[in-house]
N, C-alpha and C positions, 0 to 999 in steps of 0.2 A: 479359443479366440486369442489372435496377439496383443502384445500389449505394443502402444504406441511407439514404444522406444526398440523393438521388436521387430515390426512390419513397416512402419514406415522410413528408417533409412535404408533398404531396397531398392537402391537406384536400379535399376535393370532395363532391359529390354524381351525379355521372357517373364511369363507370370510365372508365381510358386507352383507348388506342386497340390497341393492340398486342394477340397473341393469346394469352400465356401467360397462366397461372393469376395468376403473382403480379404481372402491369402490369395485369389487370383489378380487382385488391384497391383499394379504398379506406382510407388507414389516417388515421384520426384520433387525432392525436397532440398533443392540445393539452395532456394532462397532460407533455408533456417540455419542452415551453416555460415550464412551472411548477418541477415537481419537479429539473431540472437546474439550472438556475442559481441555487435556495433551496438544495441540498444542496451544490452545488460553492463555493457561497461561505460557507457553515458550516465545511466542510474546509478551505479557504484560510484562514479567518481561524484557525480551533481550532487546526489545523497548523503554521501560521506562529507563533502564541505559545508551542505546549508545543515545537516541533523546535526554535524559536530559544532559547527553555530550556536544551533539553537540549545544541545544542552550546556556547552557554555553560559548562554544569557540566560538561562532557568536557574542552574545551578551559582552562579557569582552574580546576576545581576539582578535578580529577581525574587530575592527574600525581601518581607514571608511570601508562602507563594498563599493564595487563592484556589478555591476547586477548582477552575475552568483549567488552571496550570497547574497542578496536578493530574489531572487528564492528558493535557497537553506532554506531558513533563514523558509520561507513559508510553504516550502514542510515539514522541521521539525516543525512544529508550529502543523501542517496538522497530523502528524504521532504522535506527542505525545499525541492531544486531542481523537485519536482512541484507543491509548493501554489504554489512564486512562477509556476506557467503558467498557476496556474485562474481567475486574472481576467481572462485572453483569452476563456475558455468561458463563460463566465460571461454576459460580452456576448455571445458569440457565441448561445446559445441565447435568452436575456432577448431578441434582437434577432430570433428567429424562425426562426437558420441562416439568418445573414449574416455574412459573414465580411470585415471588411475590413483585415488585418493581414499580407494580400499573403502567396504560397504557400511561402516560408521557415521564417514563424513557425508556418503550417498545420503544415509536416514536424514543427517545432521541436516544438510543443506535442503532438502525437498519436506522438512518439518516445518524450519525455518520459513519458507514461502507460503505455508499456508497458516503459520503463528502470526505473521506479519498480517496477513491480509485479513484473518478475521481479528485478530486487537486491534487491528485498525475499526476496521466496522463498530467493534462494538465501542471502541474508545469514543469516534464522531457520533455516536448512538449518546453518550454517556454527556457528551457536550452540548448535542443536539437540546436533549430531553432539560439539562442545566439551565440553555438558555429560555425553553420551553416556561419551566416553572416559575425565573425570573419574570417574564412578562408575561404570561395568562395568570399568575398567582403570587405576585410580588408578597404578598404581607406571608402565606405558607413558607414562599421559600425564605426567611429567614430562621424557621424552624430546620426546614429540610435539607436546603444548599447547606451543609458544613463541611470544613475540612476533613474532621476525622470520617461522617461518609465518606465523602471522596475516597479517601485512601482506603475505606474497604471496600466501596466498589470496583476501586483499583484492583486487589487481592483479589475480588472474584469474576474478576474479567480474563487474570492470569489463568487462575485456577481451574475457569472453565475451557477456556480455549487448551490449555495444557490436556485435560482430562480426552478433552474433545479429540485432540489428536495423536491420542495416545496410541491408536489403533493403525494410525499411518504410517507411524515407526515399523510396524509387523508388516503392513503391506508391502513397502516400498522396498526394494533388494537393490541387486545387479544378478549380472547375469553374461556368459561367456558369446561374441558373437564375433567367429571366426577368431585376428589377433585384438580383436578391442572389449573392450568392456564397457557394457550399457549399465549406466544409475538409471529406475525407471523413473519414472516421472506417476505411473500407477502401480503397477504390482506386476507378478508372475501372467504369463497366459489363461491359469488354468483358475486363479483367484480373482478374475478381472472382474465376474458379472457380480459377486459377492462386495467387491473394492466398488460399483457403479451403486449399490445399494448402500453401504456407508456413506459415498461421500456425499451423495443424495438428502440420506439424514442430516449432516454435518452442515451442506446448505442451505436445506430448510431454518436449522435452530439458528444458525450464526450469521447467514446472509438475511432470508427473506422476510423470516420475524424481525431482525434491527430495521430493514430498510422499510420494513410495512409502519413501524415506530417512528421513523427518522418523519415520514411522508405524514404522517397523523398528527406529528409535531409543529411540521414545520406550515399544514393548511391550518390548525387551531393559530399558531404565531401572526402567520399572514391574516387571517380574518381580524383577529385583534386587532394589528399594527394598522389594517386599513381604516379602523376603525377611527370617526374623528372624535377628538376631544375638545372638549370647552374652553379648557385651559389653555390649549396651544393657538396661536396664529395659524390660520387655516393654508398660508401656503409653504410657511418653517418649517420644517421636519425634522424634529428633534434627534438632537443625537445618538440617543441607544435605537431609534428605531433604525436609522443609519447604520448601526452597527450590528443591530439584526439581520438585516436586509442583507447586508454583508456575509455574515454567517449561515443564512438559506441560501445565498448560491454560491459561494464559496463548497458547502458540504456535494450539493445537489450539483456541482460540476465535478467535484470528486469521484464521485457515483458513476456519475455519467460517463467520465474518461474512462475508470479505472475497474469499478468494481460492477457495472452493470453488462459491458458488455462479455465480461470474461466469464460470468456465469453462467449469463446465454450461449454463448458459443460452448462452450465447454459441457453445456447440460446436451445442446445438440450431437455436439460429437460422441459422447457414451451415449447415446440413444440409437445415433445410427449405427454405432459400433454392437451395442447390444442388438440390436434385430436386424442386422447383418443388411445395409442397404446397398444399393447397387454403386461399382468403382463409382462411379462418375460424379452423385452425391457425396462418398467419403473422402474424394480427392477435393472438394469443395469446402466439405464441411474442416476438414483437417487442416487447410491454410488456413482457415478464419479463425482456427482456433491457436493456429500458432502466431499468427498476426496479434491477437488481443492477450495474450499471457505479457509482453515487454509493457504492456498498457499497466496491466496488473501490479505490474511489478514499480510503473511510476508515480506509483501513490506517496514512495518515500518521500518522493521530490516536490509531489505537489501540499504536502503534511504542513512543511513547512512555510508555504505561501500563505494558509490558513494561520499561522502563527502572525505574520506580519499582518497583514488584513485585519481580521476580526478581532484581536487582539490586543486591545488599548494600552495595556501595559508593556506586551513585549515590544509593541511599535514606540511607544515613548522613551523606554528603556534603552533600544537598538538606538534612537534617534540621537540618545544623549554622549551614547558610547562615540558614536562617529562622530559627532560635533567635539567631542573631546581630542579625537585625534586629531583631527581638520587644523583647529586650533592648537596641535602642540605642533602641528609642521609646519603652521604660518609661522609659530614665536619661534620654532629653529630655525628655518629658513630664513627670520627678521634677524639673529642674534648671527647666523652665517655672514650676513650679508654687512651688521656692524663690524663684525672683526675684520675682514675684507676689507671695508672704508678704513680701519685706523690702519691697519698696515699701510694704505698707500698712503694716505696723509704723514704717517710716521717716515 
């Protein structure tokens, strides 16, 4: 069986030669030599300003940190070492899948995309479940919520997701195709069904147990939060539930954009690719699948908008930075504007 990077730039008007369903397909894919390298360079540059941002305001603005930022701290550590790879893909697609960055930087960059996407998962897994035991078990979590946790479930967020795709290093190649060189995005032809069986495993553990978590958390928060209390004014709505509320769909849009549709499609396409469906399904299922990976990939950019939002301190923090500036170019532009007046009165 081919692999994606393999059979589908085949622009042709003759089928292959070979006798399966999907080497007789012809896939015309000239929207991926458009749409990938105009969306992947939107997310490199969007990604690289607000991630550089935000560890900026973590790092100098934001001691001590807190668990929630600590996670946070991770998750952008996590999203900026993905946008500094996407101006290899970048060229690589703009040049047609051609690849000449030699099979290291291939592993390099196509590890990278899938380190990003599952520390991400489990990092909003890890904030999710934070906020979770804050308000279903406020008096526990002063036991549990601690910094020094945090930072080893930090270590073992690395550690797993590392381990995790440790096997993707060995899958992912290049490969000679005619004068270009293809980085796969899966593996060889001949290791494809073996690579659909890993990555299979990889999204059971790392996608759909965090996000079966993420969903258990976030219906125990909401029954809670709807729940009224004595103590509050009945139409007030206090402000950490405000900032819960905040934080369930802030995540659950995350999901939504980013990480729920690329699963899906993505599980479809090695499905039909393994039981070999007819052209007409795989030419379907393979633009939806190349449509939702830039999606995949914009979780950098939306990481950070959960920093601003839900994040009472980094929004206060950010708010007082810019009010600092505000005010140092009113007092320059007032102290401009006095020298101005003495020279002409002078």
């Amino acid at each position: 069986m081919l692999s994606a990077e393999v059979f589908t730039p085949r622009i042709s008007s003759q089928p292959l030669k070979n006798s399966t369903v999907e080497e007789k397909c012809v896939f015309n894919e000239e929207f991926k030599f458009i749409l990938l390298p105009l969306s992947y360079g939107i997310v490199c540059l969007v990604g690289l300003v607000l991630n550089s941002c935000s560890l900026w305001m973590f790092i100098c603005r934001m001691r001590p940190w807190n668990a929630t930022t600590i996670y946070m701290f991770n998750l952008a550590v996590s999203d900026t070492l993905y946008v500094l790879s996407l101006p290899t893909l970048v060229y690589y697609y703009a040049d047609r899948n051609n690849w000449p960055f030699g099979e290291g930087l291939c592993k390099a960059v196509r590890f990278l995309f899938y380190a990003n996407l599952y520390s991400s998962i489990l990092f909003l897994t890890c904030i999710s479940v934070h906020r979770y035991v804050g308000i279903c078990h406020p008096i526990r979590s002063l036991k549990w919520v601690q910094n020094r946790h945090a930072r080893l479930v930090c270590v073992g967020v690395w550690l797993i997701v590392t381990i995790c795709l440790v096997p993707n290093l060995v899958f992912v190649t290049i490969s000679a195709r005619g004068n270009d060189t293809l980085c796969h995005d899966t593996t060889r032809p001949e290791e494809f069904d073996h690579y659909v069986h890993y990555s299979s495993s990889v999204m059971v553990l790392l996608f759909g147990i965090p996000f079966l978590v993420i969903v258990v958390c976030y219906c125990l928060m909401a029954k809670r939060l709807c729940k009224p209390n004595s103590l509050e004014p009945r139409r007030a709505i206090p402000s950490y539930k405000k900032r819960s509320i905040k934080m369930i769909a802030i995540v659950l849009v995350v999901f939504a954009i980013s990480f729920l549709p690329f699963h899906i499609t993505r599980t479809i396409y090695y499905t039909s690719r393994l039981f070999q469906a007819d052209c007409y399904t795989l030419n379907i299922v393979n633009v939806t699948y190349k449509v939702t990976r830039p999606l995949a990939s914009a979780n950098s950019c939306l990481d950070p908008i959960l920093y601003l939002l839900a994040g009472d301190t980094y929004r206060g923090k950010l708010r007082r930075v810019l009010d600092k500036k505000t005010k140092f170019k009113h007092i320059t532009a007032w102290n401009v504007g006095l020298r101005r007046g003495d020279r002409e009165t002078g």
